[in-house]
C-alpha positions as a Markdown table, in Angstrom:
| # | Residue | x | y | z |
|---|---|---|---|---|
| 1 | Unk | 111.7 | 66.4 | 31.3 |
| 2 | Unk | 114.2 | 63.3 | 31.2 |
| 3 | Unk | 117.5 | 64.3 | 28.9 |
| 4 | Unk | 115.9 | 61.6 | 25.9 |
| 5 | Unk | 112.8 | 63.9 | 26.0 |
| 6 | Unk | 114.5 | 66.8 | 25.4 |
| 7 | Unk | 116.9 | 64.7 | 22.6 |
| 8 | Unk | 113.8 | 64.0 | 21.3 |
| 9 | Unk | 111.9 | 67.2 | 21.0 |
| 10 | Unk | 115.2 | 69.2 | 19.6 |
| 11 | Unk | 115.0 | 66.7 | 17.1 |
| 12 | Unk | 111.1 | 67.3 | 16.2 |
| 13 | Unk | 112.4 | 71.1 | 16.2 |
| 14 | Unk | 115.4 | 70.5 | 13.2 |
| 15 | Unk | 112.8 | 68.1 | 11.5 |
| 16 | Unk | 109.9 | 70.6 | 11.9 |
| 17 | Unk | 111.3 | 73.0 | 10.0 |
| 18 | Unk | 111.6 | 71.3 | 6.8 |
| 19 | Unk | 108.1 | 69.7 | 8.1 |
| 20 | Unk | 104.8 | 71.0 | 5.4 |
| 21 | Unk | 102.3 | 72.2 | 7.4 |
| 22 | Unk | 98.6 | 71.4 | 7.9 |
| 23 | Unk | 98.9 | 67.4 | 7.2 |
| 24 | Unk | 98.0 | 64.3 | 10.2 |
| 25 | Unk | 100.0 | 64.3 | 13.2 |
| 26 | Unk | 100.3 | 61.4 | 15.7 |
| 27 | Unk | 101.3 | 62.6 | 19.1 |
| 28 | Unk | 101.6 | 60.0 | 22.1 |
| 29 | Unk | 104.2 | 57.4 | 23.9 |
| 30 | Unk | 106.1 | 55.3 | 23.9 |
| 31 | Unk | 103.5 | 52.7 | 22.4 |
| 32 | Unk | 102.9 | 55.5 | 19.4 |
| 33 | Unk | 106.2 | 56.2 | 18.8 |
| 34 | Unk | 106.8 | 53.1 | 17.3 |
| 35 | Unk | 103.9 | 53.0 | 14.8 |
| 36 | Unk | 105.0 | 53.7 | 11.4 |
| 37 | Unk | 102.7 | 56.9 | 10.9 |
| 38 | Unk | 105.0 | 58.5 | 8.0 |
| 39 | Unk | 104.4 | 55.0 | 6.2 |
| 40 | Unk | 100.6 | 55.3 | 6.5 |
| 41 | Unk | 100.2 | 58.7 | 5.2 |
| 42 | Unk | 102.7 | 57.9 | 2.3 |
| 43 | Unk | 100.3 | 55.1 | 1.4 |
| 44 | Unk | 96.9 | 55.9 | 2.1 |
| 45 | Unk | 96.6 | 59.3 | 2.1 |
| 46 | Unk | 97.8 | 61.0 | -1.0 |
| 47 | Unk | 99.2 | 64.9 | -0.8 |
| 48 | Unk | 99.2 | 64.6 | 2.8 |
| 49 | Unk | 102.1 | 64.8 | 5.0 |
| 50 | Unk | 101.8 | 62.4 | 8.1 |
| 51 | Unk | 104.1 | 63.3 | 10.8 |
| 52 | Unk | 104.7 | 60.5 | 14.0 |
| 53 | Unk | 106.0 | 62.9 | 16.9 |
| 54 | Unk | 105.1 | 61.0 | 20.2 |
| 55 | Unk | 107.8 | 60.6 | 22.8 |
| 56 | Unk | 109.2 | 57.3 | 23.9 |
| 57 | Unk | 108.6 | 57.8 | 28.0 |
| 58 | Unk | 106.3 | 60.8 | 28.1 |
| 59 | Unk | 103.6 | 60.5 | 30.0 |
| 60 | Unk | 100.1 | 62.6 | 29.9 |
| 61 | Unk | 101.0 | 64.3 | 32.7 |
| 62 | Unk | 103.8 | 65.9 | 30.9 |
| 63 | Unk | 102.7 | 66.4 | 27.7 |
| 64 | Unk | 101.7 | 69.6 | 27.6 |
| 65 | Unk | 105.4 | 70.8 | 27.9 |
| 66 | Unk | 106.0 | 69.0 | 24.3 |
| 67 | Unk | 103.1 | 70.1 | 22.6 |
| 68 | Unk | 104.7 | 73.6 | 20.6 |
| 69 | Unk | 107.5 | 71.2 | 19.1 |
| 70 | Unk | 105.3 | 68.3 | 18.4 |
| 71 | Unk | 102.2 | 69.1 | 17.8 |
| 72 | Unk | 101.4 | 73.2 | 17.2 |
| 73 | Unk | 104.7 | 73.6 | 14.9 |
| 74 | Unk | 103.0 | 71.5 | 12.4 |
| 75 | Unk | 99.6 | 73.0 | 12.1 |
| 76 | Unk | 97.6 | 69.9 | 11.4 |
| 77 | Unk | 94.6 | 69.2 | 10.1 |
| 78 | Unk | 94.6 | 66.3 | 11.8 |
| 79 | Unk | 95.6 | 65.0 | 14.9 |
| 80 | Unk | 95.3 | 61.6 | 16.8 |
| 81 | Unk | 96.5 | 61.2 | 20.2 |
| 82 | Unk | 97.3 | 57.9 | 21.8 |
| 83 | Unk | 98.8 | 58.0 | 25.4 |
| 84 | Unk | 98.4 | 55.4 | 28.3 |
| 85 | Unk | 101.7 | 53.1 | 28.5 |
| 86 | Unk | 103.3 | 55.2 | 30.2 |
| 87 | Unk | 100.8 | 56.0 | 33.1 |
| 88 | Unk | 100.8 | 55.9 | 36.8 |
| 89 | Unk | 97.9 | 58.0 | 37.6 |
| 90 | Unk | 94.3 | 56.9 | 39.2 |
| 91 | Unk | 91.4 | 56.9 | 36.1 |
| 92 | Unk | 90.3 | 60.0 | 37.8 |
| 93 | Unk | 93.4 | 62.1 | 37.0 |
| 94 | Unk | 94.4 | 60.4 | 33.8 |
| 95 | Unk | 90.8 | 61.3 | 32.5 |
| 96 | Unk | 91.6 | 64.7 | 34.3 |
| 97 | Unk | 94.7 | 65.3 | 32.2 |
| 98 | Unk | 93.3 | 64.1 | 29.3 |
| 99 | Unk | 90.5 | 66.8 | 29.7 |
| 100 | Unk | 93.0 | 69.6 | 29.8 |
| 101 | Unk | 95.3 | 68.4 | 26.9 |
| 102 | Unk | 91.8 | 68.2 | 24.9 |
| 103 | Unk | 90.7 | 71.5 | 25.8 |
| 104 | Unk | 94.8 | 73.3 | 25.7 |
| 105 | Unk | 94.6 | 72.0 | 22.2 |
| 106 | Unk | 91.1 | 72.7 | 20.9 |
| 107 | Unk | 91.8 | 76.2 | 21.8 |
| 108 | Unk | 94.9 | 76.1 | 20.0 |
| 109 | Unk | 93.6 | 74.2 | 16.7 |
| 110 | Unk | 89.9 | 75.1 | 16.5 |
| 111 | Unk | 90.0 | 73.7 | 13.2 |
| 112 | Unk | 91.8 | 70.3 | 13.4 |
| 113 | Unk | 90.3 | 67.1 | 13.6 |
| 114 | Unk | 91.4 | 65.7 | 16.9 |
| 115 | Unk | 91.2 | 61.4 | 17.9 |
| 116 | Unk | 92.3 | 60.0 | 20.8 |
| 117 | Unk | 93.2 | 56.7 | 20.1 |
| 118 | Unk | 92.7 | 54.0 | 22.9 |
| 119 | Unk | 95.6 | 51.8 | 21.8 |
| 120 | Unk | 97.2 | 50.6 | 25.0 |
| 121 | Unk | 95.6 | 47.9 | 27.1 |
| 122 | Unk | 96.9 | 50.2 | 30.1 |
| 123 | Unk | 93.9 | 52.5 | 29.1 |
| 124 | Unk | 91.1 | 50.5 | 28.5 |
| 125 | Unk | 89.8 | 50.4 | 31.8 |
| 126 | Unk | 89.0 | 53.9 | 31.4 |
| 127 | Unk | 87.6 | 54.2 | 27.7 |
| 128 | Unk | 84.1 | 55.2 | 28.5 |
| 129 | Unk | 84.9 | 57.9 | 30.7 |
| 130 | Unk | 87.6 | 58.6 | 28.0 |
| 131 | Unk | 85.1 | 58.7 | 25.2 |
| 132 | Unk | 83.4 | 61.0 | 27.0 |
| 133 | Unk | 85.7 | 63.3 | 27.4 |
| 134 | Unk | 87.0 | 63.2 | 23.5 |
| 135 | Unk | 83.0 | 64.0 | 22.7 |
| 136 | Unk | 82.6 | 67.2 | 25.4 |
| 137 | Unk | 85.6 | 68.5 | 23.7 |
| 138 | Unk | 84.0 | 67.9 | 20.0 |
| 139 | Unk | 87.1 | 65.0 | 19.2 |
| 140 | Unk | 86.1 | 61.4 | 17.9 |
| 141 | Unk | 87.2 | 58.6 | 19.8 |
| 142 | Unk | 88.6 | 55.6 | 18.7 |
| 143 | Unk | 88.2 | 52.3 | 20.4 |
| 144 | Unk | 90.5 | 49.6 | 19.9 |
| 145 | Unk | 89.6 | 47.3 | 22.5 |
| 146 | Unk | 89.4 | 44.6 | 20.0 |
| 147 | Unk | 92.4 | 45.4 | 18.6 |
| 148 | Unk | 94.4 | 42.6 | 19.0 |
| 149 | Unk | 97.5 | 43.3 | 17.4 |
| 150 | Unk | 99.5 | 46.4 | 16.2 |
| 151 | Unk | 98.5 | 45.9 | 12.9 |
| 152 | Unk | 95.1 | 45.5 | 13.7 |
| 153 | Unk | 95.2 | 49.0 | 15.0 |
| 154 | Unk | 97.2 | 50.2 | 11.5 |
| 155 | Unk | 94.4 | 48.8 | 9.8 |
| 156 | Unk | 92.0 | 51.4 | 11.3 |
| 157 | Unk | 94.6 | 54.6 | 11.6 |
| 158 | Unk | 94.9 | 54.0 | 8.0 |
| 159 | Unk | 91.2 | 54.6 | 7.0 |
| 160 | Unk | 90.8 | 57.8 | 9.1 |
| 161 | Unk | 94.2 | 59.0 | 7.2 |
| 162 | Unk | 92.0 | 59.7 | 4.1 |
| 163 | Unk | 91.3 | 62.8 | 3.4 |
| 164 | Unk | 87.3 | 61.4 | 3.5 |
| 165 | Unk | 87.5 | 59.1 | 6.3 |
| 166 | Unk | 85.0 | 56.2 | 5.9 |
| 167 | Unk | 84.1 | 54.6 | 8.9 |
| 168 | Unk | 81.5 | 55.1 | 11.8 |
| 169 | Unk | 83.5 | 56.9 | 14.9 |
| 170 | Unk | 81.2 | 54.9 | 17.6 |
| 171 | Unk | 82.1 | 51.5 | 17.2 |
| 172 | Unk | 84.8 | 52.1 | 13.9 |
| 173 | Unk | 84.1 | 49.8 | 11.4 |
| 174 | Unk | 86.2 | 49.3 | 8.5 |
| 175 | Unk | 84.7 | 49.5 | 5.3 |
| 176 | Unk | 83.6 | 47.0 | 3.3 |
C-alpha cells in the first residue's frame, strides 16, 4: 500500500466515524474518486447518506486490503463499484479479481445491493465477461459504454441512488 493509500484510508477511518450507517457507498479509483457521490445522494436521494470512498491509485488487485475502512465500516445498503483505470492485469485476472471482491463482499453484506459500474474505457474490453460475473454473484451491472462523458455517467448513478431505482439493469435506461 503506497503512503497516499494509507493517507487516504486513515482519513475514511476519522470520517467513518461520524459516517450514518446503512446509506450508498461508491468504492473504486482513481476515475471514482473524483465523482461527486456525496452531491448525488444530497440531491436525489432524500434521507440517504451517500459516501464516495474510492482511492485515487488503488488498483483491484489491492482492494481488498481497503475494504473494512471503505466499504464494511459503513454498512450500506448500497454499494457501486467502479475500478479499471488503474489496471495492469490480463482480462482473465482482472475478471479473476473482480470475482473474489464480488464474492469477499457478498459474504460480508448479504443484504446490500451491490453494482459494478463499468465507467472506465480501460474496462470495456472486458464488460461481458464482467457482467457475468456481477450476475453469478447476484449484483447488477451497469454498462456505460455509451457513456460519453462524466456527466453522462452522473446522469445514470443518480437514478439508481433512489431509494426505488427506475431503470432496466440490462441495458439502463433512464426514465422517461
Amino acid at each position: 500500500m503506497s503512503n497516499t493509500e494509507f493517507t487516504e484510508l486513515s482519513a475514511y477511518s476519522e470520517l467513518n466515524r461520524r459516517a450514518v450507517k446503512g446509506g450508498a457507498v461508491l468504492f473504486g479509483s482513481t476515475f471514482a474518486s473524483r465523482i461527486p457521490f456525496s452531491e448525488l445522494a444530497e440531491d436525489f436521494a432524500k434521507g440517504t447518506p451517500g459516501y464516495n470512498r474510492s482511492v485515487a491509485g488503488l488498483s483491484l488487485a489491492n482492494a481488498e486490503s481497503c475494504l473494512e475502512e471503505c466499504v464494511y465500516a459503513l454498512e450500506p445498503s448500497k454499494l457501486f463499484l467502479c475500478f479499471g483505470d488503474n489496471e495492469s492485469a490480463s482480462a482473465d485476472e482482472y475478471i479473476l479479481c473482480y470475482e473474489k471482491l464480488l464474492y469477499r463482499l457478498r459474504m460480508r453484506l448479504p443484504q446490500c445491493d451491490i453494482y459494478v459500474v463499468s465507467a472506465v474505457p480501460e474496462a470495456h474490453g472486458y464488460d461481458s465477461q464482467l457482467a457475468s460475473a456481477a450476475a453469478d454473484a447476484g449484483c447488477r451491472f451497469i454498462n456505460t459504454d455509451d457513456a460519453a462523458q462524466h456527466e453522462s455517467l452522473l446522469d445514470r448513478l443518480r437514478c439508481l441512488m433512489r431509494t426505488r431505482p427506475t431503470v432496466s439493469y440490462t441495458h439502463l435506461t433512464l426514465p422517461t
